[in-house]
ZAMARGU-4260 file (C-alpha; in steps of 0.2 Angstrom, whole numbers, plus 5000, padded with zeros to 4 digits):
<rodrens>
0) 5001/4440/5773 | 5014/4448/5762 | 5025/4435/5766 | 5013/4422/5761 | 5009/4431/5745
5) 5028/4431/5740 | 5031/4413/5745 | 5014/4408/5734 | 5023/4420/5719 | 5039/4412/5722
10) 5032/4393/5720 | 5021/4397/5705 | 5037/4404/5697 | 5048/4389/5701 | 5032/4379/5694
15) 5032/4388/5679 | 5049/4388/5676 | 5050/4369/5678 | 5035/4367/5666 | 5046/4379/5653
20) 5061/4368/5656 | 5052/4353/5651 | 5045/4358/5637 | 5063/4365/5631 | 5070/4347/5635
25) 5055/4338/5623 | 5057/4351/5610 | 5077/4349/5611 | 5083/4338/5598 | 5090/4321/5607
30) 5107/4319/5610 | 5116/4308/5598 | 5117/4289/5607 | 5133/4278/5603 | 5127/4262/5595
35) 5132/4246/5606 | 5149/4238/5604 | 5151/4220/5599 | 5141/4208/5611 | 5144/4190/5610
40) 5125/4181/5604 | 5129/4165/5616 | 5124/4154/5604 | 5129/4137/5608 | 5136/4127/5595
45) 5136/4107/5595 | 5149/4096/5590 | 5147/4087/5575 | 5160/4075/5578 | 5168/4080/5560
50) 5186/4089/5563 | 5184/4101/5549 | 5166/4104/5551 | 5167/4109/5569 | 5184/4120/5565
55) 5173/4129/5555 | 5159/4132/5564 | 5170/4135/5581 | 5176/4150/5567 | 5159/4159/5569
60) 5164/4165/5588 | 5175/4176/5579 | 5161/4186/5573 | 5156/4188/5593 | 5169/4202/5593
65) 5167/4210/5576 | 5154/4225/5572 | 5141/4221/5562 | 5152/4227/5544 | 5166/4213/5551
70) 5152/4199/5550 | 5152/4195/5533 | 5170/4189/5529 | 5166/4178/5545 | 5153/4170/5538
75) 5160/4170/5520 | 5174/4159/5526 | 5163/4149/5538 | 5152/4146/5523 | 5165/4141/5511
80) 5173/4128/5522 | 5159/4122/5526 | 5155/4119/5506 | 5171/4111/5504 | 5169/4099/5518
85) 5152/4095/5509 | 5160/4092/5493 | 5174/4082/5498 | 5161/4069/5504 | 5155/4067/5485
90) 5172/4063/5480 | 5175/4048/5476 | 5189/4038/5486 | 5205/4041/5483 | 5214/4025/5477
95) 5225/4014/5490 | 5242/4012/5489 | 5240/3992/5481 | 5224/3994/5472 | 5231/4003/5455
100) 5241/3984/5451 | 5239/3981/5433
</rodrens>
């Protein structure tokens, strides 16, 4: 039985020492985790048929590869192309080459 006795020791100290480790690992403060890299949103993006429009917005994949801090000058630029293509179409026409005859 002596045997028995020390193998019944044995296991509650391994138990024990198993419950001390885990109590060590939840009061251990967390190791420090790497944010994400860039990851691209998939977001697809229709074609207006407008040249410049579409340029523009085909310009927001850029920000795909960007951290978070790159995403604003993206979307600055995309937004003030986006504002000049609006306000060109207020313009008014620009004369042809034979309708300034006076």
């Amino acid at each position: 039985m002596t045997d028995e006795a020390a193998e019944t020791r044995a296991e509650a100290r391994s138990a024990g020492t198993a419950e001390a480790g885990a109590e060590a690992a939840a009061q251990a403060p967390a190791e420090p985790v790497e944010p994400a890299g860039p990851a691209a949103l998939g977001v697809v993006r229709t074609p207006t048929g407008h040249a410049g429009v579409d340029a523009h917005l085909a310009r927001l994949a850029d920000a795909d590869h960007l951290g978070a801090d790159g995403h604003v000058e993206v979307y600055e630029d995309v937004h003030r192309g986006l504002r000049e293509a609006l306000t060109a179409l207020d313009a008014p026409p620009l004369p042809g080459p034979y309708e300034n005859r006076s």
